[in-house]
VEXNUSE-302775 format. One record per residue: residue number from 0; residue in three letters; x, y, z of N, C-alpha, C, O, CB in turn. Coordinates in nm, 2 decimals, padded with zeros to 4 digits. Glycine has a CB too. Example, Ala and Ser with C-alpha at 12.3 -4.5 7.8 and 13.67 -1.06 7.14 Angstrom:
BEGIN
<nr 0; rest ALA; n.X 01.32; n.Y -00.57; n.Z 00.78; ca.X 01.23; ca.Y -00.45; ca.Z 00.78; c.X 01.32; c.Y -00.33; c.Z 00.78; o.X 01.42; o.Y -00.33; o.Z 00.85; cb.X 01.13; cb.Y -00.45; cb.Z 00.90> .
<nr 1; rest SER; n.X 01.28; n.Y -00.22; n.Z 00.71; ca.X 01.37; ca.Y -00.11; ca.Z 00.71; c.X 01.29; c.Y 00.00; c.Z 00.79; o.X 01.34; o.Y 00.11; o.Z 00.80; cb.X 01.41; cb.Y -00.06; cb.Z 00.57> .
END
This chain:
BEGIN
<nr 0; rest UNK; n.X -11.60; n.Y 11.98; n.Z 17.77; ca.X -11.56; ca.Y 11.95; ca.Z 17.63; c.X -11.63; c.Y 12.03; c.Z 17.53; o.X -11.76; o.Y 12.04; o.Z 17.52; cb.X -11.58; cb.Y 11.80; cb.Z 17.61> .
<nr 1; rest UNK; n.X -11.53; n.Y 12.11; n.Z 17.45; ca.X -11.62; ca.Y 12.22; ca.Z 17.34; c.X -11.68; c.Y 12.10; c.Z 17.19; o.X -11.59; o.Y 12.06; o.Z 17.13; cb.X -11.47; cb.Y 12.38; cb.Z 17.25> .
<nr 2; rest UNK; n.X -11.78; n.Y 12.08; n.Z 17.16; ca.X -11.83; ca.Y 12.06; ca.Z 17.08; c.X -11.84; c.Y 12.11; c.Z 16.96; o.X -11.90; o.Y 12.22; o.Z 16.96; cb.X -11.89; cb.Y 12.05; cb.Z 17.12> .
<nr 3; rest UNK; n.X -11.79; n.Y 12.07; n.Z 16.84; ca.X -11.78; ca.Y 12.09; ca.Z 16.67; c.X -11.94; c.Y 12.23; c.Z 16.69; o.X -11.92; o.Y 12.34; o.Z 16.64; cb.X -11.82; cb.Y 11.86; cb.Z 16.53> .
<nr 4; rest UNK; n.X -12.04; n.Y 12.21; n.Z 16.74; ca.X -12.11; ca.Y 12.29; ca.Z 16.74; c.X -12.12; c.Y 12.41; c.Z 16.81; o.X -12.19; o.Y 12.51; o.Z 16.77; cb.X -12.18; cb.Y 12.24; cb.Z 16.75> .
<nr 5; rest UNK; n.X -12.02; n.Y 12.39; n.Z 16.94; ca.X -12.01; ca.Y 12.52; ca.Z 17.05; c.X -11.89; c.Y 12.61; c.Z 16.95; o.X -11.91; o.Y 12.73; o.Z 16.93; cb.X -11.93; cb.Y 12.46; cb.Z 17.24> .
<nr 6; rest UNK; n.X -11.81; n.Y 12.54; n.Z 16.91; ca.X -11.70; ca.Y 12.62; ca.Z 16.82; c.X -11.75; c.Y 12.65; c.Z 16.75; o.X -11.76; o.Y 12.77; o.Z 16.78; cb.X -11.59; cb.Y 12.57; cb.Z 16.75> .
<nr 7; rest UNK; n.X -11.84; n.Y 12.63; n.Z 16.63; ca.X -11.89; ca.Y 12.70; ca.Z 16.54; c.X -11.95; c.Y 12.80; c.Z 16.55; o.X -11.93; o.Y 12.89; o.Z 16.48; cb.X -11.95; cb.Y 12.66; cb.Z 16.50> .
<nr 8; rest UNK; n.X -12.06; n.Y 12.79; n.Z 16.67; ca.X -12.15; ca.Y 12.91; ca.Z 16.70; c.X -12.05; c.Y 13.02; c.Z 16.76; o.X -12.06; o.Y 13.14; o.Z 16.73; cb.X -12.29; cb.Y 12.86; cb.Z 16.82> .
<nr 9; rest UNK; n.X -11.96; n.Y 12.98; n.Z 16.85; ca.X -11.88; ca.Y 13.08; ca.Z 16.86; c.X -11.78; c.Y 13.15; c.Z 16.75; o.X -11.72; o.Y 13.26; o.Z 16.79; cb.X -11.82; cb.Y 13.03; cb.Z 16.95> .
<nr 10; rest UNK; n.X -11.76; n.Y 13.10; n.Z 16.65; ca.X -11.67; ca.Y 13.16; ca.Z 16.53; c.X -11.78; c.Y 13.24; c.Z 16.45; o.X -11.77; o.Y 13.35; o.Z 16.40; cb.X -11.58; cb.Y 13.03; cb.Z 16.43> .
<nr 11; rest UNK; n.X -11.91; n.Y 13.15; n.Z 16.47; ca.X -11.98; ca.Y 13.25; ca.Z 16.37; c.X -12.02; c.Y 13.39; c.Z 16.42; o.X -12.07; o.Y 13.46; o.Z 16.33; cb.X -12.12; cb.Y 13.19; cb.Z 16.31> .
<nr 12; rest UNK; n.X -12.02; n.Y 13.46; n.Z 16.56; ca.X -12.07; ca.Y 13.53; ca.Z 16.62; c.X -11.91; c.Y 13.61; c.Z 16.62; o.X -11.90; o.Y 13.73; o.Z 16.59; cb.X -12.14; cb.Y 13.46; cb.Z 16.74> .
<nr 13; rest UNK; n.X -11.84; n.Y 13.55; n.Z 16.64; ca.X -11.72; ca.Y 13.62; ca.Z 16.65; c.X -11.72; c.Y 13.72; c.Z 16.45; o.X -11.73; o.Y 13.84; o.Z 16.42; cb.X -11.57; cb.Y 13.46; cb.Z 16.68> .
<nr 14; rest UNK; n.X -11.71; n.Y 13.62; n.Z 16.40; ca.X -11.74; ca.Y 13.65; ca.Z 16.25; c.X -11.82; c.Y 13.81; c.Z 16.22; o.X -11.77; o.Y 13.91; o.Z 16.18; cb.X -11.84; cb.Y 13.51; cb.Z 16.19> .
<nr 15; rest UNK; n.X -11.99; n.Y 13.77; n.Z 16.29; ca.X -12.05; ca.Y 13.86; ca.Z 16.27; c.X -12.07; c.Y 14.01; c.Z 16.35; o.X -12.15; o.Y 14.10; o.Z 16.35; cb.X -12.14; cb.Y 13.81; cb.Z 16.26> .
<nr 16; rest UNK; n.X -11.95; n.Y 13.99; n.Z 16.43; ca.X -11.95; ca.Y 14.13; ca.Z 16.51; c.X -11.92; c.Y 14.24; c.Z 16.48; o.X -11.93; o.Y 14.34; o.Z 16.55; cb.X -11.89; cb.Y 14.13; cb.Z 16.59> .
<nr 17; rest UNK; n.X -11.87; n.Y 14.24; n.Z 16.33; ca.X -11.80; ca.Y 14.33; ca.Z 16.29; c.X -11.88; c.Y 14.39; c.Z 16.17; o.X -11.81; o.Y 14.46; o.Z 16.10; cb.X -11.67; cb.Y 14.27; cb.Z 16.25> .
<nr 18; rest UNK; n.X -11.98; n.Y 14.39; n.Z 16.14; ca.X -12.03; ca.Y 14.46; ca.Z 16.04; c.X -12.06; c.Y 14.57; c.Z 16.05; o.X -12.12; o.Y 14.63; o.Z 16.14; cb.X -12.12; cb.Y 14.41; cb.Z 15.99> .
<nr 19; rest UNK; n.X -12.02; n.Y 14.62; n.Z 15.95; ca.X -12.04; ca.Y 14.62; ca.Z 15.77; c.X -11.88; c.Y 14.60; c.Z 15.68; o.X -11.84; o.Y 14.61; o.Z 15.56; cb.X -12.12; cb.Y 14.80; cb.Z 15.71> .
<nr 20; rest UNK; n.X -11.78; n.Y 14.56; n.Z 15.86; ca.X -11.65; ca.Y 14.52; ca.Z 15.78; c.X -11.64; c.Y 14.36; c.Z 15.84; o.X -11.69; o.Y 14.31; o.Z 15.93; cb.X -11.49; cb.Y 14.63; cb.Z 15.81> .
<nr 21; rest UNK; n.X -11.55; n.Y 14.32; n.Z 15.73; ca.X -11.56; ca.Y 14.15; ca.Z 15.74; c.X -11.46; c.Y 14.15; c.Z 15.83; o.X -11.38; o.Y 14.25; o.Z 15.84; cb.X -11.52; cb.Y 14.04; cb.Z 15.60> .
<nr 22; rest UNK; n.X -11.46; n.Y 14.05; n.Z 15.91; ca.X -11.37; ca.Y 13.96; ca.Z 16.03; c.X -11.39; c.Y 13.78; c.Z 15.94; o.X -11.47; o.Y 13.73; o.Z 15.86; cb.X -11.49; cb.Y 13.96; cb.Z 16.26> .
<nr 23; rest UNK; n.X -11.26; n.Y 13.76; n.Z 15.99; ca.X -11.21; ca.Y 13.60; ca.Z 15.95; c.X -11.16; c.Y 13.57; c.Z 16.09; o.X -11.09; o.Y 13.63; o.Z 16.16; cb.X -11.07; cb.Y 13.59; cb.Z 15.82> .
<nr 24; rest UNK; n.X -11.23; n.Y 13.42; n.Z 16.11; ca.X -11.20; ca.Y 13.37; ca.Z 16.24; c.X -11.12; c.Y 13.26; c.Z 16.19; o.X -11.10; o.Y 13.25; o.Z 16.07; cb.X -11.32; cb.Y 13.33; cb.Z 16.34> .
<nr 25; rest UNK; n.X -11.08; n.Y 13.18; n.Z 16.26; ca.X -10.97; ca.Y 13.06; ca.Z 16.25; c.X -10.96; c.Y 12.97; c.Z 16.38; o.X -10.91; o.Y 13.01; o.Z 16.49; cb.X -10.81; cb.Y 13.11; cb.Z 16.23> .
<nr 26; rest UNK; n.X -11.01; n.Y 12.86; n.Z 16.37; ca.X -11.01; ca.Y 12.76; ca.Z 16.49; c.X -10.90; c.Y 12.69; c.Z 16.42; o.X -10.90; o.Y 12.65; o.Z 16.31; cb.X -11.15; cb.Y 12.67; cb.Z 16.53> .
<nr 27; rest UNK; n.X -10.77; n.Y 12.68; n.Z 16.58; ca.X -10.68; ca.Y 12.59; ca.Z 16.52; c.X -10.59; c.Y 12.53; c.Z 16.66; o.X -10.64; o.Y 12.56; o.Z 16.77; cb.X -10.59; cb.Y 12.69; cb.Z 16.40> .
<nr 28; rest UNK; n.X -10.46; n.Y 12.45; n.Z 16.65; ca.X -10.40; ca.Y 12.41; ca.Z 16.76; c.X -10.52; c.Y 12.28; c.Z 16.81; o.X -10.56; o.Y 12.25; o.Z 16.92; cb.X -10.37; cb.Y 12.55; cb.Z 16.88> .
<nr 29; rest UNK; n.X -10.56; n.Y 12.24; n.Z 16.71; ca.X -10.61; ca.Y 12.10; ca.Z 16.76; c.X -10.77; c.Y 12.14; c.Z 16.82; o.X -10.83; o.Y 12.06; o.Z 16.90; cb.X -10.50; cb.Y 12.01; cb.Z 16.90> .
<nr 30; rest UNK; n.X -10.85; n.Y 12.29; n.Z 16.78; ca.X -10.93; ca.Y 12.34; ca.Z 16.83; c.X -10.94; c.Y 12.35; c.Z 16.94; o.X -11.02; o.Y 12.30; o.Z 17.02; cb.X -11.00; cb.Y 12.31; cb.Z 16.79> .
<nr 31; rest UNK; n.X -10.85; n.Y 12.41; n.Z 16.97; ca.X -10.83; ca.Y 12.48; ca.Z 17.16; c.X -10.81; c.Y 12.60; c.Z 17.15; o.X -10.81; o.Y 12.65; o.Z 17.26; cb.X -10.70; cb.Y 12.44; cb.Z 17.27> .
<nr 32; rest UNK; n.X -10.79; n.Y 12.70; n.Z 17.03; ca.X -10.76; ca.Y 12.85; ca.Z 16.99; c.X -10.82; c.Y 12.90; c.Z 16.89; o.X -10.81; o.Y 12.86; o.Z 16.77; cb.X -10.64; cb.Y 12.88; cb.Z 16.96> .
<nr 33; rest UNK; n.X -10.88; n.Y 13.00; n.Z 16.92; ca.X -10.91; ca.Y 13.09; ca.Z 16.81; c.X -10.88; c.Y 13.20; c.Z 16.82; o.X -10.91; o.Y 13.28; o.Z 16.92; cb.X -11.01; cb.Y 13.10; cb.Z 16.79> .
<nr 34; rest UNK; n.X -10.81; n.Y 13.26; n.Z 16.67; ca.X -10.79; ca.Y 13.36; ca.Z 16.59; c.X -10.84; c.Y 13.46; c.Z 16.54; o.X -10.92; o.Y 13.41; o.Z 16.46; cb.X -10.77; cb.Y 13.33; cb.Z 16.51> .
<nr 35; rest UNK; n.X -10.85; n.Y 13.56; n.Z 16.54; ca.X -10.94; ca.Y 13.66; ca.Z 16.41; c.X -10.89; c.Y 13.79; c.Z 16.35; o.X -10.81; o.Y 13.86; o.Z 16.41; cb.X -11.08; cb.Y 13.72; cb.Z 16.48> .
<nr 36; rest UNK; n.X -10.92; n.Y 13.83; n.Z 16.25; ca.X -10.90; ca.Y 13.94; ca.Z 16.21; c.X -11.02; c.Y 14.04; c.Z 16.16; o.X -11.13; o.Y 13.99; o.Z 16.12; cb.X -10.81; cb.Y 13.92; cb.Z 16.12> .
<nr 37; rest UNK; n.X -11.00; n.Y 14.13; n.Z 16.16; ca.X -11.11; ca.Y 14.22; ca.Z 16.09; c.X -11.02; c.Y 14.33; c.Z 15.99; o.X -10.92; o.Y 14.40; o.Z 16.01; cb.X -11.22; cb.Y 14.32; cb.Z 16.21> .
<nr 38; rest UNK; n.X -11.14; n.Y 14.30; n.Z 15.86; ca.X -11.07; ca.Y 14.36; ca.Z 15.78; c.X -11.19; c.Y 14.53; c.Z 15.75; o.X -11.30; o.Y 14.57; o.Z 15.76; cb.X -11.05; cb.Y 14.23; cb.Z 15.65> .
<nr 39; rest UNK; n.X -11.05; n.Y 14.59; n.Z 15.68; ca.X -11.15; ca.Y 14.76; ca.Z 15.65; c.X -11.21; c.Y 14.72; c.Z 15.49; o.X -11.18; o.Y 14.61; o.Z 15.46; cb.X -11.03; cb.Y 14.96; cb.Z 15.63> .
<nr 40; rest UNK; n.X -11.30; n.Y 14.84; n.Z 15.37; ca.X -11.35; ca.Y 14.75; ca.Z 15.24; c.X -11.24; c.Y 14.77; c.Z 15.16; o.X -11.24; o.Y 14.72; o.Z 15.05; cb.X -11.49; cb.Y 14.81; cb.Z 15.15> .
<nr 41; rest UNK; n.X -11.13; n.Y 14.82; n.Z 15.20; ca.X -11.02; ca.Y 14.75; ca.Z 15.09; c.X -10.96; c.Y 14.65; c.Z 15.09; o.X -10.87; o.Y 14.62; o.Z 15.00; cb.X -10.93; cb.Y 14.81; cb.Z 15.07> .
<nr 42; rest UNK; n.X -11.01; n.Y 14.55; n.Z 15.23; ca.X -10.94; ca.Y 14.44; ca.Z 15.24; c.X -10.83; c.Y 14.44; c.Z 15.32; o.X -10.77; o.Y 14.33; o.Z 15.33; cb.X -10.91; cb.Y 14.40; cb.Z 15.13> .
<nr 43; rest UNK; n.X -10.77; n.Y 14.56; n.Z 15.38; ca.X -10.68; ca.Y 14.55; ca.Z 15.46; c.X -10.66; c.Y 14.54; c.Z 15.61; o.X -10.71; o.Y 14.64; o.Z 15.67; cb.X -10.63; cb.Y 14.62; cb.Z 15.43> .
<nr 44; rest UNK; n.X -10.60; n.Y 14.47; n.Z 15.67; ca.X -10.62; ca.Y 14.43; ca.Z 15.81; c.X -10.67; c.Y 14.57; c.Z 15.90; o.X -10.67; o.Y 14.68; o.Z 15.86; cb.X -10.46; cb.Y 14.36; cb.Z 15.88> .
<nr 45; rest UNK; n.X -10.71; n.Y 14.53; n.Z 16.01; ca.X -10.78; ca.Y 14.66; ca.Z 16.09; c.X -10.69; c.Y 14.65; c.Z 16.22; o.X -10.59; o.Y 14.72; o.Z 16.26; cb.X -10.99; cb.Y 14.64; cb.Z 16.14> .
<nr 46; rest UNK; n.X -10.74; n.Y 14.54; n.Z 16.26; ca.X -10.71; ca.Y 14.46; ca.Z 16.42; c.X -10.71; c.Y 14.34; c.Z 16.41; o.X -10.80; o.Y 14.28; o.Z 16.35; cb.X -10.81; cb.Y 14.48; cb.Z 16.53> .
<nr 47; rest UNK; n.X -10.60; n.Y 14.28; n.Z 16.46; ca.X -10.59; ca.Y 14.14; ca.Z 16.42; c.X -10.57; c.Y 14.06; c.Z 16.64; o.X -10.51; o.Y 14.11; o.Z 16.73; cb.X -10.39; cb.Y 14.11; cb.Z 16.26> .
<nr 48; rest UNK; n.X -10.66; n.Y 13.95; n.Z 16.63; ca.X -10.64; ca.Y 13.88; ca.Z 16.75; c.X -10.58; c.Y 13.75; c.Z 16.79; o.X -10.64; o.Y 13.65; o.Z 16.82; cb.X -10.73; cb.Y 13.88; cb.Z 16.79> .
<nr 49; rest UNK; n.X -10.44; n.Y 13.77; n.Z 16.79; ca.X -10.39; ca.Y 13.66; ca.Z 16.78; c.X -10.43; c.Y 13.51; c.Z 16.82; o.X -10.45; o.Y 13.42; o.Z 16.73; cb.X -10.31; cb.Y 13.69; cb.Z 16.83> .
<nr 50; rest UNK; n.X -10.44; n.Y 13.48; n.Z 16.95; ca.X -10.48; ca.Y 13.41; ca.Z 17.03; c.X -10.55; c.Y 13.42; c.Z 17.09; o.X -10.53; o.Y 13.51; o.Z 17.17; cb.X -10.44; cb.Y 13.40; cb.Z 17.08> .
<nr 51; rest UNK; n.X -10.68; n.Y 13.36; n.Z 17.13; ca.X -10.78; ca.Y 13.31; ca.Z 17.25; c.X -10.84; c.Y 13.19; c.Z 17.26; o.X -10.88; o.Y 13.13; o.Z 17.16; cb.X -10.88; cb.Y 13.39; cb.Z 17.28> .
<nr 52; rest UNK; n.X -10.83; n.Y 13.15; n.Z 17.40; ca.X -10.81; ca.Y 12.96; ca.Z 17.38; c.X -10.99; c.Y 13.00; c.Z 17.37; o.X -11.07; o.Y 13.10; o.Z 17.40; cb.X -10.72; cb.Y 12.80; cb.Z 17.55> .
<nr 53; rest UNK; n.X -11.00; n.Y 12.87; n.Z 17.33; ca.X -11.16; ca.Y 12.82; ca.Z 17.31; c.X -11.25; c.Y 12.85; c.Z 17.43; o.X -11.34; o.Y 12.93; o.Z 17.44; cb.X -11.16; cb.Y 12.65; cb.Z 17.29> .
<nr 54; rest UNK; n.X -11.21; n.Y 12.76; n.Z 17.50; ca.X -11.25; ca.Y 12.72; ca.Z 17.61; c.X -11.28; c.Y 12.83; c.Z 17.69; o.X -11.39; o.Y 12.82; o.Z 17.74; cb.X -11.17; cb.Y 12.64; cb.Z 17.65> .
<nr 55; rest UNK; n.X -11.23; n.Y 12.92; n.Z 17.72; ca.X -11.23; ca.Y 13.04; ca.Z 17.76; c.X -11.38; c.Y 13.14; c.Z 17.69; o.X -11.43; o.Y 13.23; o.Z 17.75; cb.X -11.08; cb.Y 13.09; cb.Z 17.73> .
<nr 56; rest UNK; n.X -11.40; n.Y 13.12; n.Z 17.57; ca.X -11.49; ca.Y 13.19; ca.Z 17.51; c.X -11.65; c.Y 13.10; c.Z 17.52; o.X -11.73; o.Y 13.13; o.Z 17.43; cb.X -11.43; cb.Y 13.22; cb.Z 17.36> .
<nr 57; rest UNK; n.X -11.69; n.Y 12.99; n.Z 17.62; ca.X -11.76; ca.Y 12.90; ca.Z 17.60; c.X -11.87; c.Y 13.01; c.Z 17.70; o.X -11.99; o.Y 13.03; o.Z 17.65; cb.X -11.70; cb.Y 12.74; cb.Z 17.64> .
<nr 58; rest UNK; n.X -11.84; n.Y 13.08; n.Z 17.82; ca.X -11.87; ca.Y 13.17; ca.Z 17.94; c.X -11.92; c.Y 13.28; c.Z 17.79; o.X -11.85; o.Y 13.32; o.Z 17.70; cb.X -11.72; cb.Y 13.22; cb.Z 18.08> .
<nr 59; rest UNK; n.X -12.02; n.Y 13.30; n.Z 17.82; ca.X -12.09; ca.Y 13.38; ca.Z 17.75; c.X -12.03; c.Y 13.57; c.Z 17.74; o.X -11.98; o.Y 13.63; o.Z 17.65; cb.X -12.22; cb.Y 13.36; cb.Z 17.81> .
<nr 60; rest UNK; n.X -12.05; n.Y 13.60; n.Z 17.89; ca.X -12.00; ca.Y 13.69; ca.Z 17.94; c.X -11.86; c.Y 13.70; c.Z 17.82; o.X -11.87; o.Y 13.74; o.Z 17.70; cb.X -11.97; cb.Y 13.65; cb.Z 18.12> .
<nr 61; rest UNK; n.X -11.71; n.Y 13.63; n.Z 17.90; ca.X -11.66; ca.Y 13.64; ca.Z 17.84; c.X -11.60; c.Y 13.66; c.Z 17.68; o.X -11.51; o.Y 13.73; o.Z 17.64; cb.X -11.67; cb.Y 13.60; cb.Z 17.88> .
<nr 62; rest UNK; n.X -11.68; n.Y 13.59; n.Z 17.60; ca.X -11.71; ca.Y 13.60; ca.Z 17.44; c.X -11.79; c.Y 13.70; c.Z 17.47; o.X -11.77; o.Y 13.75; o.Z 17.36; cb.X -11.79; cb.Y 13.47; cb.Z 17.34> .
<nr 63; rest UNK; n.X -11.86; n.Y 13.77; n.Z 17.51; ca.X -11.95; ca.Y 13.95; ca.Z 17.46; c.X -11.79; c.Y 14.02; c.Z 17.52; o.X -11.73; o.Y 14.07; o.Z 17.43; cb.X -12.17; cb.Y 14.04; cb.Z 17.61> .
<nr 64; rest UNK; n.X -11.74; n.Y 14.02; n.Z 17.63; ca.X -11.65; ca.Y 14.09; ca.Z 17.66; c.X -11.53; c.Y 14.09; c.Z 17.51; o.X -11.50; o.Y 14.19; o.Z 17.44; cb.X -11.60; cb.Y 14.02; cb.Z 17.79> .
<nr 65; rest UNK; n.X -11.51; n.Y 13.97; n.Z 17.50; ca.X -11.37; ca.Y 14.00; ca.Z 17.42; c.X -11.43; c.Y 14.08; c.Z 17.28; o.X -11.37; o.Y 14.18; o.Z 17.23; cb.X -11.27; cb.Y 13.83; cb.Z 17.38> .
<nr 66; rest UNK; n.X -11.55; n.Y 14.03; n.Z 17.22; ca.X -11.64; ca.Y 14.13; ca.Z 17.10; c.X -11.62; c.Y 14.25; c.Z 17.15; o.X -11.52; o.Y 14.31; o.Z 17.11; cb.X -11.80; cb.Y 14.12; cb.Z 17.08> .
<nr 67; rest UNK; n.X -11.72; n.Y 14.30; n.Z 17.25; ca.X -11.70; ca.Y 14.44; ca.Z 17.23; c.X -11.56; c.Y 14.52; c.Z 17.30; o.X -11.58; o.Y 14.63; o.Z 17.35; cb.X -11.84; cb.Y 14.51; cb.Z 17.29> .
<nr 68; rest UNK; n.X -11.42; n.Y 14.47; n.Z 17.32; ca.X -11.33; ca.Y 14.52; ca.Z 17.35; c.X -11.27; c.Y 14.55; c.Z 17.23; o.X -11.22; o.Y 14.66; o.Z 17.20; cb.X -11.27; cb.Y 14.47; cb.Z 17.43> .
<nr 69; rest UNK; n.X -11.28; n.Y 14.44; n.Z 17.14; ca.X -11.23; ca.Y 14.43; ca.Z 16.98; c.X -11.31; c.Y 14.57; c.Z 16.92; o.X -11.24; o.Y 14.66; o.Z 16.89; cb.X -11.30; cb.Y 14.27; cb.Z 16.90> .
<nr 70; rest UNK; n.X -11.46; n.Y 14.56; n.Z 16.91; ca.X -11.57; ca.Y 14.63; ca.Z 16.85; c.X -11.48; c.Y 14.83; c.Z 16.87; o.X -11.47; o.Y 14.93; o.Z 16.80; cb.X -11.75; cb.Y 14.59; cb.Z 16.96> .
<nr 71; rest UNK; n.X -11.45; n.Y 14.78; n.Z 17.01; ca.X -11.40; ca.Y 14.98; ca.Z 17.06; c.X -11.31; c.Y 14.96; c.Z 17.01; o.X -11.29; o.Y 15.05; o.Z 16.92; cb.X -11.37; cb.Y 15.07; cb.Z 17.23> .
<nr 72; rest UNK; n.X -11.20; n.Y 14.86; n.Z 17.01; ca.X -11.06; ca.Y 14.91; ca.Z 16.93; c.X -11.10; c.Y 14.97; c.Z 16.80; o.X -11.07; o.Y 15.08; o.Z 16.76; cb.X -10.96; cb.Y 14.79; cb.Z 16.90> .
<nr 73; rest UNK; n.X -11.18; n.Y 14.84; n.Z 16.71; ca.X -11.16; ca.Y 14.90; ca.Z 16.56; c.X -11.26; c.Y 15.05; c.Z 16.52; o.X -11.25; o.Y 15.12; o.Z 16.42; cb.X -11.22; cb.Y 14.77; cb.Z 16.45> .
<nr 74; rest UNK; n.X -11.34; n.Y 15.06; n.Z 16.63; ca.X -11.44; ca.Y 15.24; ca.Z 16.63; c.X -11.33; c.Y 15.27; c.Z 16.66; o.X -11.29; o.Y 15.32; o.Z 16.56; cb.X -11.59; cb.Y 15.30; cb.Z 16.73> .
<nr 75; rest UNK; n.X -11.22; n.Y 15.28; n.Z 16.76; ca.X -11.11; ca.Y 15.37; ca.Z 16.80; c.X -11.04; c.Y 15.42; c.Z 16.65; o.X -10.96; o.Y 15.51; o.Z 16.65; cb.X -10.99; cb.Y 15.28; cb.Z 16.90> .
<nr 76; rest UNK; n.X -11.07; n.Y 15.36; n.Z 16.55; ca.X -10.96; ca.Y 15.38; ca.Z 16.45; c.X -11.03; c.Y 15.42; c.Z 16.34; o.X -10.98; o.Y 15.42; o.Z 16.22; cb.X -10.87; cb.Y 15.26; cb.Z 16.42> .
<nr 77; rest UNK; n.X -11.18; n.Y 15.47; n.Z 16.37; ca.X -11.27; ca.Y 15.55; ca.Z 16.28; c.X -11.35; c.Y 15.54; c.Z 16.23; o.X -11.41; o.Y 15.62; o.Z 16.17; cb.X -11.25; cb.Y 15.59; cb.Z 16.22> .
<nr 78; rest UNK; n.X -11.40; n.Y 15.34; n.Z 16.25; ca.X -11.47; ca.Y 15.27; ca.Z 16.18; c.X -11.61; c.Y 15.26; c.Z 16.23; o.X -11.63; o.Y 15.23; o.Z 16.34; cb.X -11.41; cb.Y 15.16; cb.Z 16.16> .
<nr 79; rest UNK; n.X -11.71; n.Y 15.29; n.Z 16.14; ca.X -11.83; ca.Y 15.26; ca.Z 16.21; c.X -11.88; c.Y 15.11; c.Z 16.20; o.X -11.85; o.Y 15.04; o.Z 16.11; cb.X -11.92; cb.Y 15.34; cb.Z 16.16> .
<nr 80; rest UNK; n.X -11.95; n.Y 15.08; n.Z 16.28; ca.X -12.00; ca.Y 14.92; ca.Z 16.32; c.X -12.15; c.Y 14.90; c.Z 16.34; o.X -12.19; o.Y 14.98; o.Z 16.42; cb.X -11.94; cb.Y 14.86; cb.Z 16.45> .
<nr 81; rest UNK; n.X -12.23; n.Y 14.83; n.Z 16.30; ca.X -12.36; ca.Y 14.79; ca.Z 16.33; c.X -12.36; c.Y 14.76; c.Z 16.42; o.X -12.26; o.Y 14.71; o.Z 16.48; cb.X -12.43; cb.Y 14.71; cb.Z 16.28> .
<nr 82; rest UNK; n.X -12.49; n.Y 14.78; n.Z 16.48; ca.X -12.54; ca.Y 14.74; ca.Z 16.62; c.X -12.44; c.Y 14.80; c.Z 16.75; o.X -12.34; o.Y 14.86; o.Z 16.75; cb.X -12.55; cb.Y 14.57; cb.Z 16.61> .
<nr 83; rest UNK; n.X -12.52; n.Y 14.74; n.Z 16.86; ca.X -12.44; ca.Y 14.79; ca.Z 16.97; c.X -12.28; c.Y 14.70; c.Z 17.00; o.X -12.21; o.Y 14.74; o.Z 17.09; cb.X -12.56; cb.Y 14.77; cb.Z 17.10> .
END
């Protein structure tokens, strides 16, 4: 069972993977899915991720996986990113 606190820590990490460009996460569907987008500094979408259930991102592994697959898409498209 994901916990109001396991979701969070997971949205906020999701959130901060993306810097020095913003990502917006979205827990929704009764908090069993989450959403995200990352935006470039004009505010316009980069990479957007539709779907990934919760539950699935609780495995650590997993949540670093789906970050840095996201992380190479949006460097694929020219952007630089903090950290590894």
């Amino acid at each position: 069972m994901l916990t109001d606190e396991n979701i969070n820590n997971i949205k906020f990490r999701v959130e901060g993977a993306f810097k020095p460009l913003r990502c917006v996460a979205e827990i929704w569907d009764y908090k069993q899915k989450l959403r995200f987008k990352v935006f470039d500094n004009d505010n316009h979408g980069i990479i957007e991720i539709p779907s990934i259930v919760l539950r699935d991102l609780t495995d650590e592994s997993r949540l670093q996986d789906v970050i840095e697959q996201t992380r190479e898409q949006v460097k694929s498209k020219g952007f630089v990113l903090i950290g590894s």
